[in-house]
C-alpha positions as CSV (number, residue, x, y, z in Angstrom):
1,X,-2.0,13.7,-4.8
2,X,-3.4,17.3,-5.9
3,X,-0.2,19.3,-6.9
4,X,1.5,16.2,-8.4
5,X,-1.2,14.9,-10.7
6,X,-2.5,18.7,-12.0
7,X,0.4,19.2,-14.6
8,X,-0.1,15.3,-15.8
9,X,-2.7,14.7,-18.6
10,X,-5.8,13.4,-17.7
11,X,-5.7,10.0,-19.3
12,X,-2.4,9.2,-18.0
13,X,-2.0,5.2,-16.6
14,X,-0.9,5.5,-13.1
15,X,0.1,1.8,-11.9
16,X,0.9,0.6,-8.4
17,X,1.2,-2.2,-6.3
18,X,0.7,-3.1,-2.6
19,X,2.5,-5.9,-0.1
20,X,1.7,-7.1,3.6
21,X,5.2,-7.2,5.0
22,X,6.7,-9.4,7.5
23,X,8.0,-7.6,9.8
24,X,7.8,-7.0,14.1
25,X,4.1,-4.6,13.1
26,X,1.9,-7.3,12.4
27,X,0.1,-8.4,15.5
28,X,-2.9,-10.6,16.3
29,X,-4.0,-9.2,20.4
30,X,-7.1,-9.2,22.5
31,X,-8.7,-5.5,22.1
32,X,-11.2,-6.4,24.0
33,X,-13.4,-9.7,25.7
34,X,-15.1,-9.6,22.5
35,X,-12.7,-8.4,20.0
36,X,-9.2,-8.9,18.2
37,X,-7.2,-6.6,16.8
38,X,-5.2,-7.6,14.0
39,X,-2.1,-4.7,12.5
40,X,-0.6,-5.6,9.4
41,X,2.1,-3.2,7.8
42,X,1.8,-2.6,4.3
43,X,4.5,-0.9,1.2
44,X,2.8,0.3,-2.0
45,X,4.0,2.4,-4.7
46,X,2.3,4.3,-7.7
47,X,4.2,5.1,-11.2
48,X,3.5,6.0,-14.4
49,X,6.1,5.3,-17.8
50,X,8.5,3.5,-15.2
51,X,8.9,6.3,-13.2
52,X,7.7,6.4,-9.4
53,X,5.7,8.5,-8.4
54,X,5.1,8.1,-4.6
55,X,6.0,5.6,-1.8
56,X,3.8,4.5,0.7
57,X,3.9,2.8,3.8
58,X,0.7,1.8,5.8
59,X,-0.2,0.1,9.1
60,X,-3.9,-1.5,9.0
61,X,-5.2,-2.3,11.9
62,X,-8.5,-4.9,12.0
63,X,-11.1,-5.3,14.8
64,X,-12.5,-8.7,14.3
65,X,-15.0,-10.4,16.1
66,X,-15.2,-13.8,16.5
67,X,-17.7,-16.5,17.2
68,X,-18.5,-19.7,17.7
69,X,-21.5,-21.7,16.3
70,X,-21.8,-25.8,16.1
71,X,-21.0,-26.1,13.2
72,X,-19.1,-22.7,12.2
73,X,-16.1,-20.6,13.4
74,X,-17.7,-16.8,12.0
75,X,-15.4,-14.0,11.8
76,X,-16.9,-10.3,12.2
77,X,-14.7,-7.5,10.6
78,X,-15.7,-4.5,13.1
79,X,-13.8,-2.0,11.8
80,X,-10.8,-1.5,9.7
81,X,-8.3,1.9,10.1
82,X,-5.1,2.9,8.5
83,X,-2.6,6.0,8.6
84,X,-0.5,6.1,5.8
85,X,2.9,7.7,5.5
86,X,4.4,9.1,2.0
87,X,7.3,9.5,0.6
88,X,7.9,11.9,-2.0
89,X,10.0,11.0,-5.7
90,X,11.4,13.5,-7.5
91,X,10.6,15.8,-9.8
92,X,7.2,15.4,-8.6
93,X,5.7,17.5,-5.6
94,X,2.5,15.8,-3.9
């Protein structure tokens, strides 16, 4: 958030909050014959002094790995991507 934060002071408390929604993006699937691929969709905001600052919406995908011992189901997390989209608030320019 470069242009949006350089006219704010320094020690200002930006808050925010994040939230797995359920909705048709999540998916569990086979990415491979080792491999699941888990995609959860996720909203967030920031604000400061009850104002919002930015939206943000998220898709994470998860590689997990899974595998079976006698006496333990283990679960690998492989890798873990995201590409966020934003939406700006006004008056503030990211």
């Amino acid at each position: 958030m470069p242009t949006s934060t350089k006219n704010l002071p320094t020690l200002l408390e930006i808050t925010g909050k994040c939230r797995a929604l359920d909705d048709p993006v999540f998916a569990l699937t086979m990415k491979n014959s080792k491999a699941y691929e888990a995609k959860v969709n996720f909203n967030c905001y920031l604000d400061f002094n009850n104002t919002r600052l930015i939206d943000i919406n998220i898709v994470v995908s998860y590689e997990i790995t899974p595998k079976i011992t006698s006496k333990f189901l283990e679960i690998k997390l492989t890798s873990v991507s995201g590409t966020p989209s934003y939406v700006e608030n006004s008056p503030y320019k990211i």
